[in-house]
C-alpha positions as CSV (number, residue, x, y, z in Angstrom):
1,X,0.0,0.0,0.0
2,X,2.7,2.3,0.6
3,X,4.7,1.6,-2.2
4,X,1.7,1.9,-4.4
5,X,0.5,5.1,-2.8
6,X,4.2,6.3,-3.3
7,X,4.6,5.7,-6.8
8,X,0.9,7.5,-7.3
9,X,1.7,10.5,-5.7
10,X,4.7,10.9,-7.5
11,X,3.0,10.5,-11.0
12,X,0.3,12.5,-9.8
13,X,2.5,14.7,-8.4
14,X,4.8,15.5,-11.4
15,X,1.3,15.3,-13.7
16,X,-0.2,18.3,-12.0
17,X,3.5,20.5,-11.4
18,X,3.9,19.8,-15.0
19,X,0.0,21.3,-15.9
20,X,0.3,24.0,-12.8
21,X,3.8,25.2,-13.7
22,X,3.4,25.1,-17.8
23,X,0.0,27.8,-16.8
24,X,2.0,29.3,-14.4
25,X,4.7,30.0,-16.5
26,X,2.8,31.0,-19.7
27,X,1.1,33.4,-17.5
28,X,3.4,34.9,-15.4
29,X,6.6,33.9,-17.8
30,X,6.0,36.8,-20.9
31,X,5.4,39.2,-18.0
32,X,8.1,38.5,-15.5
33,X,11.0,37.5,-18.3
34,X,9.9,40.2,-20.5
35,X,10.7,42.4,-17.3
36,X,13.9,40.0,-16.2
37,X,15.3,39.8,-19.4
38,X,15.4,43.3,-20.1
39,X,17.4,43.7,-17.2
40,X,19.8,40.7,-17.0
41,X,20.0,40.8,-20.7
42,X,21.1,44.2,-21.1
43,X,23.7,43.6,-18.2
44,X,24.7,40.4,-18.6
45,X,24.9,40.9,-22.7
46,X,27.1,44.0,-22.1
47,X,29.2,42.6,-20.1
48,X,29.8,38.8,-22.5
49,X,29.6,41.1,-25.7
50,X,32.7,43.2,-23.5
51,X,35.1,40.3,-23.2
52,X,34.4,37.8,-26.0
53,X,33.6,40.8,-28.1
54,X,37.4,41.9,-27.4
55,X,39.3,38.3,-27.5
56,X,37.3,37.0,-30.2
57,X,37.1,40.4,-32.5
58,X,40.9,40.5,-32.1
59,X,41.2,37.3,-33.2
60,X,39.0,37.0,-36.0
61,X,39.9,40.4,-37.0
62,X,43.7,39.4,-37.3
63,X,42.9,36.3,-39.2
64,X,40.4,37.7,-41.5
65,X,42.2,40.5,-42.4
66,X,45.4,38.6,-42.7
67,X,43.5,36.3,-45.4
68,X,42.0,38.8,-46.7
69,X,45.1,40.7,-47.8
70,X,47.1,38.4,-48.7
71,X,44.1,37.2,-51.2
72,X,44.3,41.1,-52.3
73,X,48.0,41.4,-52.5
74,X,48.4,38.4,-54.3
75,X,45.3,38.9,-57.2
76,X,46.4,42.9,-57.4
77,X,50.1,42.3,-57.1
78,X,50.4,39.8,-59.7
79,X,48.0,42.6,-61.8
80,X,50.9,45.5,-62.0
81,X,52.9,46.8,-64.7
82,X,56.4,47.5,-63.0
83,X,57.0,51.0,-64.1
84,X,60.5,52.4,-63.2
85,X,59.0,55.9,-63.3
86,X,55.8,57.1,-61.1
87,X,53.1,57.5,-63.6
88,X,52.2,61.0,-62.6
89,X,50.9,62.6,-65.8
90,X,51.7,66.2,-66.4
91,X,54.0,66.2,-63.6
92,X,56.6,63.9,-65.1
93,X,56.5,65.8,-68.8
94,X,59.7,67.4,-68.5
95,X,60.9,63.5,-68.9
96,X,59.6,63.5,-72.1
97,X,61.7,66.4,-73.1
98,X,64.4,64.1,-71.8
99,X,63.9,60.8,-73.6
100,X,63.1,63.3,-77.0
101,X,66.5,65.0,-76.6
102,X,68.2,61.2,-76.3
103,X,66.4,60.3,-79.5
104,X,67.2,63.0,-81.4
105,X,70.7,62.6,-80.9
106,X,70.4,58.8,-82.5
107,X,70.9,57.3,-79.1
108,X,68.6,54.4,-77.5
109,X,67.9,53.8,-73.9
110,X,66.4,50.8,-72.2
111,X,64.9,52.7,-69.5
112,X,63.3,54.8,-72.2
113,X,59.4,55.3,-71.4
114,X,58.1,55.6,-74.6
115,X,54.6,55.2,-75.4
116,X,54.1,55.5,-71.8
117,X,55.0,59.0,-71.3
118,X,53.2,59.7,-74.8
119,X,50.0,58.5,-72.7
120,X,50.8,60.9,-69.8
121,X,51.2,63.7,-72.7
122,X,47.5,63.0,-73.8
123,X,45.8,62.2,-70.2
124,X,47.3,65.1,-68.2
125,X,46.7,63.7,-64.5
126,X,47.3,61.2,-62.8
127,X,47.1,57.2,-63.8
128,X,47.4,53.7,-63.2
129,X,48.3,50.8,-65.1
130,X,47.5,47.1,-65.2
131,X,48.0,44.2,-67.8
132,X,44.7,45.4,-70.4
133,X,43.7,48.1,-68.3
134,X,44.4,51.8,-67.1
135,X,42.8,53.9,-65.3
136,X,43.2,57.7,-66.5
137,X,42.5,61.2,-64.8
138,X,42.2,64.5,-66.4
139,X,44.5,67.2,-65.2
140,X,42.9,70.2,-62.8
141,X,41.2,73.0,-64.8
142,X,41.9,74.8,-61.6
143,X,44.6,75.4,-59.6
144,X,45.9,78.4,-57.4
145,X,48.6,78.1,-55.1
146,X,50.2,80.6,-52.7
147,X,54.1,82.7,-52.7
148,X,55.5,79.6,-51.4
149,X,54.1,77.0,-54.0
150,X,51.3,75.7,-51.6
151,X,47.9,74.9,-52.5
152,X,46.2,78.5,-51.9
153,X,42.0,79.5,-52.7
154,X,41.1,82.9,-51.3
155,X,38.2,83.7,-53.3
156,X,37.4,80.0,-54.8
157,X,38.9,76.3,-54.8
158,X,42.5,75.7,-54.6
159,X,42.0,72.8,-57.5
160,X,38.9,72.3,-59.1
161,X,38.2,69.3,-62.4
162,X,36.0,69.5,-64.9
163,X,33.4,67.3,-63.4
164,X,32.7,69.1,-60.5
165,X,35.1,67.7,-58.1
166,X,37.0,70.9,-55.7
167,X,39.8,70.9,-53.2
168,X,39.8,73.7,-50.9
169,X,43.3,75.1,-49.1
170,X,44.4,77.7,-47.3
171,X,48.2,78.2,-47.4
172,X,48.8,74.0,-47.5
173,X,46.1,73.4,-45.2
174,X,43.0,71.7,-46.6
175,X,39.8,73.2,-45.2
176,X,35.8,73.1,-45.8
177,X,34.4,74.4,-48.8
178,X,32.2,76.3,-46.8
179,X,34.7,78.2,-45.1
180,X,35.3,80.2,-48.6
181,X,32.3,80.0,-50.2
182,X,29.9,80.7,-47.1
183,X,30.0,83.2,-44.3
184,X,31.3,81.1,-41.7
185,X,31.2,81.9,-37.8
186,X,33.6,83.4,-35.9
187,X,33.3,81.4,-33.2
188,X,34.4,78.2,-34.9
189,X,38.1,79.8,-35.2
190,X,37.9,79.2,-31.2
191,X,35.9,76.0,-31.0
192,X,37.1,74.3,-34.0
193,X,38.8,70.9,-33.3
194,X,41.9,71.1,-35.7
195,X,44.2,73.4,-33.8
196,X,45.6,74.2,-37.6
197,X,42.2,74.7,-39.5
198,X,41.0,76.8,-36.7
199,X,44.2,79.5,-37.3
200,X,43.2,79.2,-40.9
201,X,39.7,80.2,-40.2
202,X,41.1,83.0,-38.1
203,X,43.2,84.1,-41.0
204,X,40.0,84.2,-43.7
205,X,37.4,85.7,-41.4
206,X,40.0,88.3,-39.5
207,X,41.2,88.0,-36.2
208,X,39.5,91.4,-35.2
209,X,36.0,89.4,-35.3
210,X,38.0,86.6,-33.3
211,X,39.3,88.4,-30.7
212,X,35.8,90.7,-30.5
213,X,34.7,87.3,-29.0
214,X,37.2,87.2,-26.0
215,X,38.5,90.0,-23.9
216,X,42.3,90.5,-25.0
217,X,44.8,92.3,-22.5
218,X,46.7,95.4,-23.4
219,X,50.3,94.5,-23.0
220,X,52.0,97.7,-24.3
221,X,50.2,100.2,-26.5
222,X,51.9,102.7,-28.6
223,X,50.9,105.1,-31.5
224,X,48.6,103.9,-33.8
225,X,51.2,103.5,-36.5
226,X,53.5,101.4,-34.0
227,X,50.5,99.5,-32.7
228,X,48.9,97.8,-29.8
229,X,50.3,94.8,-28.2
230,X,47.4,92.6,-26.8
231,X,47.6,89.4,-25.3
232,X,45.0,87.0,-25.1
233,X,44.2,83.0,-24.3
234,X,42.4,80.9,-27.0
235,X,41.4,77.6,-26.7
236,X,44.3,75.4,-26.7
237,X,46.5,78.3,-27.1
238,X,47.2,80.4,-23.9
239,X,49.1,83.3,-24.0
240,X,49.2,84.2,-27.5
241,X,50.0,87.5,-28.4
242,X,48.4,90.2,-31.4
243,X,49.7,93.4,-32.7
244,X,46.4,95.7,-33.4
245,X,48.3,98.4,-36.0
246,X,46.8,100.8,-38.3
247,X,48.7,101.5,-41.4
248,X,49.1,104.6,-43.6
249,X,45.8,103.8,-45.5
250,X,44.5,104.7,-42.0
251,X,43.0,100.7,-42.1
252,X,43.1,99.2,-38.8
253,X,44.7,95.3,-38.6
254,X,45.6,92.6,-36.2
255,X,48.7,90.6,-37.0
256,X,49.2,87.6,-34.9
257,X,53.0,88.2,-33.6
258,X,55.6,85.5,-31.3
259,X,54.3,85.1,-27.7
260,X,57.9,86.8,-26.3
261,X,57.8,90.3,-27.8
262,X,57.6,92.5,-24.9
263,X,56.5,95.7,-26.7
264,X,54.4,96.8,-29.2
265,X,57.1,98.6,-31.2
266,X,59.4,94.9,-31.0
267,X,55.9,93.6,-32.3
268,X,55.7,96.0,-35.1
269,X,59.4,95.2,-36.3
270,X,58.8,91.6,-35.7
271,X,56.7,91.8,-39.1
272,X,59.0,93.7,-40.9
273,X,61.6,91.5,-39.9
274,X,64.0,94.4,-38.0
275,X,65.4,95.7,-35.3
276,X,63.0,98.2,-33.3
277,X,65.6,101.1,-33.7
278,X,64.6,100.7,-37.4
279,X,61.0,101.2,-36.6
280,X,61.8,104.2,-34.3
281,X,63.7,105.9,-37.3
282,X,60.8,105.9,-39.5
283,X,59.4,109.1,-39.9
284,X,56.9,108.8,-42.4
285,X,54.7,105.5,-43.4
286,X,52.2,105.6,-46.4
């Protein structure tokens, strides 16, 4: 009787936890896990996705991308023409001139270009060439560069290409179309994240509307043809010093000067490049 009644409560038993808890669970379950999981999940994912997602990123990520160039270099490599000579179009001409003058003198040369440079004559930019195949670029119809041979756009594009495409510079430094075309704001020449763009915005708007922004300190002021020194601390700059001077036009400027001239006169010779005594000699400015 007991073994019986043992065995039949235990059927029983697990017959009715199985019904109870599968009710239970549909019931309760969506609410409670959709709650639970939500929480756990977003813990307990962020923290798995942390670790594996470092060891087995790195991992994967080395092997991949090692198989994956080395499929690359291999297809590519084997694809080149081995050119002694970069293929840079217009640029390399005056070889041409070269080869032509070798020629003309009834001499050969095995590192003679040829046809190739004949191609650079016709395409102008840039290429690059593969077994059947090359791939050509026109030459800028724009380009405008500064005293000093850098790329340079006051007023436009610093290279521009026949199909619309524009590069933008300000002495060497690339910078947003925007900034030439547009009326940009001042206060990005203080906030901008390049330390170099944001000195180049400076330059194009004037650094009178950058310093109207902050309150410079007079460090030595003299006549308006000498100048005032000011001193003042941009953002990742402190300390940097500007020479307010008004020149014979009777036009008022600020030139940027070196952080260690102490007066306003050494300021104002600093941009002529001479002494001060120079300066004081000067009787007359137009």
């Amino acid at each position: 009787g007991d073994q019986l009644g043992d065995q039949l409560g235990d059927q029983l038993g697990d017959q009715l936890w199985d019904q109870l808890w599968g009710q239970l669970r549909g019931q309760l379950g969506d609410q409670l896990w959709g709650q639970l999981g939500d929480q756990l999940g977003d813990q307990l994912w962020g923290q798995l996705g942390d670790q594996l997602g470092g060891q087995l990123g790195d991992q994967l990520g080395d092997q991949l991308w090692g198989q994956l160039r080395d499929q690359l270099r291999d297809q590519l490599w084997g694809q080149r023409v081995e050119w002694r000579y970069p293929l840079y179009g217009a640029h390399d001409l005056y070889w041409q001139g070269h080869w032509a003058f070798i020629r003309s003198l009834g001499l050969e040369c095995t590192a003679d270009p040829g046809s190739q440079m004949d191609l650079a004559r016709h395409c102008g930019g840039w290429w690059w060439a593969f077994k059947g195949a090359a791939v050509l670029s026109s030459r800028p119809n724009t380009l405008a560069l500064d005293e000093s041979g850098r790329l340079h756009g006051e007023k436009g594009p610093a290279m521009a290409w026949a199909d619309g495409y524009t590069l933008h510079a300000w002495h060497g430094v690339r910078i947003p179309a925007e900034w030439i075309e547009g009326d940009p704001d001042p206060s990005l020449a203080l906030t901008w994240e390049n330390i170099e763009q944001r000195r180049c915005l400076a330059e194009i708007i004037g650094w009178d509307k950058v310093l109207s922004q902050l309150s410079p300190m007079v460090v030595d002021e003299d006549i308006p043809e000498i100048g005032t020194l000011l001193r003042v601390d941009l953002p990742d700059s402190p300390g940097e010093q500007f020479l307010r001077v008004r020149c014979g036009t009777g036009r008022s400027f600020i030139l940027p000067v070196p952080p260690d001239v102490p007066t306003a006169i050494a300021a104002n010779a600093w941009t002529y490049g001479v002494d001060p005594v120079v300066i004081k000699g000067i009787e007359a400015r137009t």
